[in-house]
VMD Tcl script that draws the C-alpha trace (Angstrom):
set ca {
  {-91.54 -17.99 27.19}
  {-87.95 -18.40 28.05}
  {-86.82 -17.09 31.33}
  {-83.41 -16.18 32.32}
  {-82.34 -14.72 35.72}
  {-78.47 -14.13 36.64}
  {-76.84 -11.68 39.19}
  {-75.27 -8.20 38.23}
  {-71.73 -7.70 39.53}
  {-70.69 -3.97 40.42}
  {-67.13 -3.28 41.42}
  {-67.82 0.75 43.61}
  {-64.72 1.77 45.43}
  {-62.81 -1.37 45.50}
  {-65.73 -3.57 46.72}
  {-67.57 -6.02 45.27}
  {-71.14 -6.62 45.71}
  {-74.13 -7.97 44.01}
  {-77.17 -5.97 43.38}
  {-79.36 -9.29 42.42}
  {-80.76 -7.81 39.22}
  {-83.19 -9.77 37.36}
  {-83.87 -9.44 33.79}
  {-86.69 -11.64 31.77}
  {-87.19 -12.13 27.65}
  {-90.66 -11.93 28.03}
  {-92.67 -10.99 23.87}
  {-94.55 -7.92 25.64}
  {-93.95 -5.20 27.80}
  {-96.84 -6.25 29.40}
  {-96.13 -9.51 30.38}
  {-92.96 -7.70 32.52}
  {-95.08 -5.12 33.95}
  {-97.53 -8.00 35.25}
  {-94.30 -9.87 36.77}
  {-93.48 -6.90 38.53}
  {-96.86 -6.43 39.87}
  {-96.92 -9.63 41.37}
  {-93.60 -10.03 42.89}
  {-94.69 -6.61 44.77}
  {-97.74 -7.54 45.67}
  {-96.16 -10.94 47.42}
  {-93.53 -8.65 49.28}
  {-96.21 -6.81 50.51}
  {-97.98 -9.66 51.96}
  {-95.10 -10.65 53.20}
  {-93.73 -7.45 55.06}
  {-97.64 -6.66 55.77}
  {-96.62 -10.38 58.60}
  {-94.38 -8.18 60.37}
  {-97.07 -6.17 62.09}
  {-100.38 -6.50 62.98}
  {-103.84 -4.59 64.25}
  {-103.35 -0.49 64.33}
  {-99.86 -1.06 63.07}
  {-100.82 -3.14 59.99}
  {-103.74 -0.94 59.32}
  {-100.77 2.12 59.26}
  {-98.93 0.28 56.63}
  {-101.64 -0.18 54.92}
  {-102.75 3.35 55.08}
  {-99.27 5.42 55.12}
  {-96.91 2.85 53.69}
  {-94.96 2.32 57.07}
  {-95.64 1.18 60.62}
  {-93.52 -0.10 63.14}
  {-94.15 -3.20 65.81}
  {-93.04 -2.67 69.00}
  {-92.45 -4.88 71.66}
  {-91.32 -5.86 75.04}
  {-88.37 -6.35 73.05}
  {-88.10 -5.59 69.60}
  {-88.66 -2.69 67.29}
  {-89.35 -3.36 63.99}
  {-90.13 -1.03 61.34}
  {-91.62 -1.81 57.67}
  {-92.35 0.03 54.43}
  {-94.17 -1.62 51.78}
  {-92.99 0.82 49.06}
  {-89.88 1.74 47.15}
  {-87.85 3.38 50.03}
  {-84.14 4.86 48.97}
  {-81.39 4.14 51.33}
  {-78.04 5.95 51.77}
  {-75.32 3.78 53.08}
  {-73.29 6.93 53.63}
  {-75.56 8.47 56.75}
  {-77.68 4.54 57.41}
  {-80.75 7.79 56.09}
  {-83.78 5.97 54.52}
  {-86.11 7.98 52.54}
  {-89.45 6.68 52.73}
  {-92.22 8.74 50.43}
  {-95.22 10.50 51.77}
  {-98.05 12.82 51.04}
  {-97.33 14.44 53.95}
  {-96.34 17.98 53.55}
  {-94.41 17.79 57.34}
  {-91.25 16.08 57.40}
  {-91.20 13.17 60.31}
  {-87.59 11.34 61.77}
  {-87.87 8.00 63.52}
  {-84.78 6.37 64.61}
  {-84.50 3.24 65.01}
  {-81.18 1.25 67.12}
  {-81.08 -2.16 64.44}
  {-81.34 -4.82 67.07}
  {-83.48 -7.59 68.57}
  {-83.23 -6.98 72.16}
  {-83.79 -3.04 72.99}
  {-84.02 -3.15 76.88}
  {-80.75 -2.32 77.08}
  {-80.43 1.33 75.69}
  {-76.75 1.89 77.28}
  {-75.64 -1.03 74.81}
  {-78.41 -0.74 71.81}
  {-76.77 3.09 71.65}
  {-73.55 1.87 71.01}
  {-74.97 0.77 67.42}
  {-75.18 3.16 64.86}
  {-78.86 4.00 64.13}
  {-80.99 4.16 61.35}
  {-82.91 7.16 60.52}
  {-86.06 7.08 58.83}
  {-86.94 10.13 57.06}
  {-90.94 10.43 55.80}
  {-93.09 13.02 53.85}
  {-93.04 15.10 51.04}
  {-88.91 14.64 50.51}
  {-86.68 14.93 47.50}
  {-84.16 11.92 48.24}
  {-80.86 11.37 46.87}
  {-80.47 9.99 43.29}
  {-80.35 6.02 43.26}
  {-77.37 4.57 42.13}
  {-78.32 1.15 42.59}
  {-82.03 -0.49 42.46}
  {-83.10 -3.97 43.42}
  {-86.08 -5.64 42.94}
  {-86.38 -7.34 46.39}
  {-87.09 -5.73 50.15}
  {-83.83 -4.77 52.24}
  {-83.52 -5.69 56.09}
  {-81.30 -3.42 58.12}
  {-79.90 -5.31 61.55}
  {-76.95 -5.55 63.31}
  {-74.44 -8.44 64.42}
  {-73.78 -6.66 67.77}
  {-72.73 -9.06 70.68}
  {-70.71 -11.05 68.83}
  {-67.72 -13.30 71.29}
  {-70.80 -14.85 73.08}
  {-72.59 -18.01 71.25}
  {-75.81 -18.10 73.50}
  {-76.49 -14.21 72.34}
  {-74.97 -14.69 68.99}
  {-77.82 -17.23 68.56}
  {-80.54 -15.71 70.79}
  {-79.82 -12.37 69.23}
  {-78.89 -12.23 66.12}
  {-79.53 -15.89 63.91}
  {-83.19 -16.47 65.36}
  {-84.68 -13.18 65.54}
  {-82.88 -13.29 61.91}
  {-84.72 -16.33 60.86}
  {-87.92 -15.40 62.31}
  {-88.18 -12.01 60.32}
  {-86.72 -12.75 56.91}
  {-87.62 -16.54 56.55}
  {-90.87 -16.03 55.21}
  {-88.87 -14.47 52.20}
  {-87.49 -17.41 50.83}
  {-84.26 -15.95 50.38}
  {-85.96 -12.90 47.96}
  {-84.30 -10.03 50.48}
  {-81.13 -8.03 50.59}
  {-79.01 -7.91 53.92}
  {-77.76 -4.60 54.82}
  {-75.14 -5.66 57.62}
  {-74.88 -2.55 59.88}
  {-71.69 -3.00 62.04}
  {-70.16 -5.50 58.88}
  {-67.69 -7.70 60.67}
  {-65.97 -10.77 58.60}
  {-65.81 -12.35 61.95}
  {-69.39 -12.94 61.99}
  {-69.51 -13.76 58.23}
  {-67.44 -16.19 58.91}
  {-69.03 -17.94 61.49}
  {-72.32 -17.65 60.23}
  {-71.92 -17.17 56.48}
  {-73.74 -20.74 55.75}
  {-77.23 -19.32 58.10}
  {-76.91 -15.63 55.98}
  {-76.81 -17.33 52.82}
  {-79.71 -19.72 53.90}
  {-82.01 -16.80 53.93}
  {-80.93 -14.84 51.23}
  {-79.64 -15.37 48.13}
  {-77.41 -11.77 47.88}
  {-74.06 -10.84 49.14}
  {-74.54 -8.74 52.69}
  {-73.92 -5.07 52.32}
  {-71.28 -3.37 54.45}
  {-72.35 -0.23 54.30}
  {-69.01 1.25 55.96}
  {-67.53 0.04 52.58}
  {-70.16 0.64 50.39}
  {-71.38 4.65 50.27}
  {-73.64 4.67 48.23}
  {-77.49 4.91 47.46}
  {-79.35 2.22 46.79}
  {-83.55 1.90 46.10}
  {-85.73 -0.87 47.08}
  {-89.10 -1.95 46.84}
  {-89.46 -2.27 50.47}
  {-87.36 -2.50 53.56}
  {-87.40 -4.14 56.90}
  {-85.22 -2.47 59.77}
  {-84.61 -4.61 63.54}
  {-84.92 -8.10 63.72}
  {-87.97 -9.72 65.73}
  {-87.23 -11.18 68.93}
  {-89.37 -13.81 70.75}
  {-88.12 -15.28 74.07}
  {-84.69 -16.98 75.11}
  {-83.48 -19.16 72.31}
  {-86.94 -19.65 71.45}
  {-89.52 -18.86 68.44}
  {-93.54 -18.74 69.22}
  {-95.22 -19.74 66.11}
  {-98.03 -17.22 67.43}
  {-95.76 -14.19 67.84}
  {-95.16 -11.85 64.35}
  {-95.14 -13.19 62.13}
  {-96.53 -16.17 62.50}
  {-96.08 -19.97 61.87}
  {-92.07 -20.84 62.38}
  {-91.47 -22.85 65.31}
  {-88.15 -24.07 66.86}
  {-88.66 -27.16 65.04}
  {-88.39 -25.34 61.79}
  {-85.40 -23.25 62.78}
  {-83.34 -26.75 63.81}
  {-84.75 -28.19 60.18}
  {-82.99 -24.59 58.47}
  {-79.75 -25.58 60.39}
  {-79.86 -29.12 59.21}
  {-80.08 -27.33 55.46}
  {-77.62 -24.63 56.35}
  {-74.60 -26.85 57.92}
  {-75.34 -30.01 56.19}
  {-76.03 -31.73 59.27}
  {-75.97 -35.29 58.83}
  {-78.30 -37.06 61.85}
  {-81.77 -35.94 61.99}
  {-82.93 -38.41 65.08}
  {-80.37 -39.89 67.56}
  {-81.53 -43.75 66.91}
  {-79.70 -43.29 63.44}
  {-76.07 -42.85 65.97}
  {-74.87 -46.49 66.36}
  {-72.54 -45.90 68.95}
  {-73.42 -43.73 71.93}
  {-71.56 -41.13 71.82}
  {-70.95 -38.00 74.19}
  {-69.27 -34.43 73.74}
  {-68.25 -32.54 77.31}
  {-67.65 -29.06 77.47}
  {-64.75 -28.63 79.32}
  {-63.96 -25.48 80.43}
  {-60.73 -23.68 81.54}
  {-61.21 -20.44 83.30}
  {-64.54 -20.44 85.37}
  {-67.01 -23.19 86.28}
  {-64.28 -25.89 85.48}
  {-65.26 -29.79 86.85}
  {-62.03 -30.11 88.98}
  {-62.49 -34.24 88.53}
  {-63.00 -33.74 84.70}
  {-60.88 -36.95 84.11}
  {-62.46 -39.48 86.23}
  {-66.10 -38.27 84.70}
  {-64.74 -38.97 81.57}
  {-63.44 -42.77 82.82}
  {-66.98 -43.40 84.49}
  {-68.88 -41.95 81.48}
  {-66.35 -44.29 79.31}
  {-67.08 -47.04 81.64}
  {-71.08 -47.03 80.86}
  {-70.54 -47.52 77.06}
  {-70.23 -43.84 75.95}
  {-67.56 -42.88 73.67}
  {-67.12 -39.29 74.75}
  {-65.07 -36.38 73.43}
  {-63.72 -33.90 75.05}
  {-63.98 -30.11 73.75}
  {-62.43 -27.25 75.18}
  {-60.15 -25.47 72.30}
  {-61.90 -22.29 71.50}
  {-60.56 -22.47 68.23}
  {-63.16 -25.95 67.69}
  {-65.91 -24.54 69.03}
  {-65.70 -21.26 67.35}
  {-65.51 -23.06 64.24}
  {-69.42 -23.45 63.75}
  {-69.02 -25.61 60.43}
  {-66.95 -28.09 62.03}
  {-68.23 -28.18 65.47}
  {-72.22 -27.87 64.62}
  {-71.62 -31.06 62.37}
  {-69.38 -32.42 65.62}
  {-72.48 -32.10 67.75}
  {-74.97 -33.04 65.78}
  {-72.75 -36.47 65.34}
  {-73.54 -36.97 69.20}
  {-76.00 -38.78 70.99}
  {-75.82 -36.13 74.24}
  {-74.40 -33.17 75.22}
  {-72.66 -32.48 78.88}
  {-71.32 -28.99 79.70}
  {-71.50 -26.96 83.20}
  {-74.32 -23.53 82.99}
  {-72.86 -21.38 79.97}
  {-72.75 -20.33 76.40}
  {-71.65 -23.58 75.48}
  {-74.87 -25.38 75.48}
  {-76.35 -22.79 73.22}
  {-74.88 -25.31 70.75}
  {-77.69 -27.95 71.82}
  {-79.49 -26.51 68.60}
  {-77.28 -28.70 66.40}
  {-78.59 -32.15 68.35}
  {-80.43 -34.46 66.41}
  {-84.21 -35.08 68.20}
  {-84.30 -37.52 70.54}
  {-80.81 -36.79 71.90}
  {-80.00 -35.81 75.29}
  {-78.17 -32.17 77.37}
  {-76.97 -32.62 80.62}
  {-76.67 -29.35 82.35}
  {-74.27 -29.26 85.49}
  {-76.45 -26.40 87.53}
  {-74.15 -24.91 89.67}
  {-74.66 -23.46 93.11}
  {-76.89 -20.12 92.77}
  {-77.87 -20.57 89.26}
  {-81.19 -22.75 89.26}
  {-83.20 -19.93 87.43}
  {-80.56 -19.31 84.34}
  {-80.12 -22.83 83.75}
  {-83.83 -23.42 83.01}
  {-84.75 -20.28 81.13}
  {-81.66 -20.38 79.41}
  {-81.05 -23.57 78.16}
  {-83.48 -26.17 80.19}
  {-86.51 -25.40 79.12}
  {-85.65 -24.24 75.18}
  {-84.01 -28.04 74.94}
  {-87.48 -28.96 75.62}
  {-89.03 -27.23 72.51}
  {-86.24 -28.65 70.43}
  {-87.07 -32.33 70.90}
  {-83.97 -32.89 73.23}
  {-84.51 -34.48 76.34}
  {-83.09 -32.66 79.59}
  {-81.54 -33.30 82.09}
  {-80.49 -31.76 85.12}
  {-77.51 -32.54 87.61}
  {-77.95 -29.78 90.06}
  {-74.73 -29.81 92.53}
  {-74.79 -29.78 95.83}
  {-72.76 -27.31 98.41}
  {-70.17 -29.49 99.28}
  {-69.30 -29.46 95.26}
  {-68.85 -26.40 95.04}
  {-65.20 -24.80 95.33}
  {-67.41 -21.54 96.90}
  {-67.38 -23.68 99.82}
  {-64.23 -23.53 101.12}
  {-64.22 -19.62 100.17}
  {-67.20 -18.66 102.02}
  {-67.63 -21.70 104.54}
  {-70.64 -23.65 104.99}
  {-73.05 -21.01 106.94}
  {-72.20 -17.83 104.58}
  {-75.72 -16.63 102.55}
  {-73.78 -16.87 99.38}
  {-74.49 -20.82 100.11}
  {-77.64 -21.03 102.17}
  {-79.27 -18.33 100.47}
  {-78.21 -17.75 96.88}
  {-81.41 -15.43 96.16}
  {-79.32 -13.41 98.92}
  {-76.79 -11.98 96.83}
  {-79.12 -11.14 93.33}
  {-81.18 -9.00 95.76}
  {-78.94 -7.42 97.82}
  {-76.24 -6.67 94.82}
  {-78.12 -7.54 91.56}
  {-76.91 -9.79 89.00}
  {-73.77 -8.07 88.30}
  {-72.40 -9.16 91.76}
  {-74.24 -12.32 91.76}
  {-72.38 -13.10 88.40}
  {-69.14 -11.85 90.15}
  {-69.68 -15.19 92.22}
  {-71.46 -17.58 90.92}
  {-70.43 -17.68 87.56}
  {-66.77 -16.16 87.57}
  {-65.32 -17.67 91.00}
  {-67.18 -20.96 91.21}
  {-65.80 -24.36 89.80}
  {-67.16 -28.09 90.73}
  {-65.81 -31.01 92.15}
  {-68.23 -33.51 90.99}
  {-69.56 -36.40 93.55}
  {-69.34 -39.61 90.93}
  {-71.76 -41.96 92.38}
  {-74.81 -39.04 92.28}
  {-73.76 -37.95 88.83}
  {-73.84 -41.43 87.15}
  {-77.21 -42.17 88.12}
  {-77.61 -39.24 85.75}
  {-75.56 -40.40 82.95}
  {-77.12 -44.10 83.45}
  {-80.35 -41.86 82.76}
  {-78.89 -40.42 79.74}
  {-77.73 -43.43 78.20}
  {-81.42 -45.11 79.18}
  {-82.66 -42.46 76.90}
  {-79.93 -42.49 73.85}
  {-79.02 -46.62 73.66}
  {-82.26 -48.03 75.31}
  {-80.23 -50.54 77.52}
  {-80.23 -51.46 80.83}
  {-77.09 -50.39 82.64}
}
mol new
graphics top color blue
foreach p $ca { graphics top sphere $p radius 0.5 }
foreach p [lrange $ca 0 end-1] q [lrange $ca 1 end] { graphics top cylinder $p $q radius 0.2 }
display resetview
């Protein structure tokens, strides 16, 4: 049997997608039939790992069910749904004679209903319904989900590109991307991750209009914990290891373990607005001094440049920035290497959920240079008795974060103290170059 597979190209309104047909020269009828069978029967397995107890038992039963958590909603059908990119409508069949509506806001983290409602949602429509006509059928499952949050790397990552990975991975690249809120911004950034995990062009459905059938669908992505992935959680068996080992595939990252850098090498964030290191040049003489070669970063235009910079990380033996976004980009490290995190005054707590202790589940050692008052430029605002620096819990319960963050994070900068903060870099290099310094 010779088998053939290409992609069918439809030009609708001006845009160009691909609807990843698959056709076969198989000598019987049945032999295609059988095919069929079995591809569906693997996509059900598949989507079946997106819930689990009462909820897989539903899909089982009805054909849909929906996981909810803390977090995350996701919803799953395990039969040919029909989806109209005009209204984000899908039409799910039923026996049902009473029509049901479930609406679902496409995005990993749902706590947050004043900003998940400023996404467009998806409306799942079930029972005894006459859709709309298809236009366009595919053979593989679509997932629904939204790039919302984009401008901010740490929820760009924690929000979109792991909860992404965690739900579709399992696929092997067999599912179709429906891109709710379509922005070429985030194709561009992350265009390499998409087409890691599947192997058709997203849909914009603002551009498309029009009705496509599927064999299944996913919509929301699952969501773990803070740049994190429990191999436990739905559904089941990716760890953070694996998501750094997709990255190495996606970006072509070229160091795997940080004993295969020759030179010690070091990247600083440097910042230019808030939580700036007043004294950046003289850590980057003493840091020079030790042996590192280090490289300064603080054009947004480099660092928003994911194919460039992930590859410009990963070609480092550690990573130094002050508490923020930035050191999201620790995923692109090779194992072994090091992040320094500058914890400023008042922000102990976010620097270790954040970004301390997910550097730990990534095979990156951590360290922590926590500053003390005298460093900070909140000093000479507030003086040396004020709560906001005896008592930084203070201000988070007496304001919440929003005024906390008002402080802390948008009026603070560091001077650094030299002397403590190379015993930490000494540290770092101890751990990267194995020398004695």
């Amino acid at each position: 049997m010779k088998k053939k597979k290409h992609t069918q190209k439809i030009i609708n309104n001006g845009i160009q997608y691909f609807s990843g047909s698959e056709t076969t020269n198989f000598s019987s009828s049945q032999q295609i039939n059988k095919k069929v069978e079995d591809q569906q029967k693997s996509f059900d397995h598949l989507l079946a790992r997106l819930v689990r107890g009462e909820d897989r038992r539903k899909l089982e039963a009805n054909g849909f069910a929906c996981d909810t958590a803390v977090h995350s909603v996701v919803c799953v059908a395990n039969q040919p749904v029909t989806i109209d990119t005009r209204t984000m409508k899908v039409y799910i069949p039923s026996n049902q004679t009473l029509q049901q509506e479930s609406v679902v806001y496409p995005h990993a983290r749902q706590e947050d209903m004043n900003f998940v409602k400023t996404l467009t949602p998806v409306h799942m429509i079930r029972g005894n319904i006459t859709p709309p006509a298809c236009e366009y059928t595919h053979n593989v499952p679509a997932v629904i989900f939204s790039s919302k949050g984009m401008g901010n790397v740490f929820h760009e990552f924690n929000e979109i590109i792991i909860p992404l990975f965690i739900t579709t991975r399992q696929f092997q690249s067999r599912v179709f991307f429906i891109l709710e809120d379509f922005k070429p911004s985030f194709m561009s950034k992350y265009g390499k991750a998409v087409s890691h995990l599947s192997a058709y062009e997203v849909m914009n459905p603002a551009a498309n209009t029009s009705v496509h059938c599927f064999p299944g669908f996913v919509v929301g992505l699952k969501y773990h914990d803070n740049l994190a992935l429990n191999s436990s959680d739905i559904p089941g068996g990716y760890s953070m290891r694996d998501f750094r080992h997709f990255l190495r595939e996606a970006y072509n990252l070229k160091f795997m373990h940080v004993s295969e850098i020759k030179r010690p090498r070091l990247i600083l964030l440097s910042r230019r607005n808030t939580r700036r290191f007043l004294n950046e040049d003289e850590m980057v003489a003493m840091m020079e001094e030790l042996g590192f070669q280090v490289i300064v970063v603080s054009r947004s235009k480099i660092i928003s440049d994911l194919n460039r910079f992930g590859n410009m990380i990963n070609s480092c033996s550690v990573l130094v920035g002050a508490h923020g976004a930035g050191l999201t980009n620790e995923v692109f490290l090779p194992a072994g290497a090091v992040m320094v995190q500058v914890e400023l005054l008042g922000l102990g707590w976010a620097a270790d959920t954040y970004y301390g202790d997910p550097a730990r589940a990534m095979d990156v050692h951590y360290l922590k240079y926590k500053i003390e008052p005298e460093e900070s430029s909140l000093l000479k605002l507030y003086g040396r008795n004020h709560s906001v620096i005896t008592d930084p819990g203070y201000l988070f319960a007496k304001g919440g974060y929003r005024a906390a963050r008002s402080v802390y994070l948008d009026m603070q900068n560091a001077r650094i103290n030299l002397s403590r903060f190379r015993e930490t870099m000494v540290e770092a290099l101890s751990l990267v170059a194995n020398l004695d310094v």
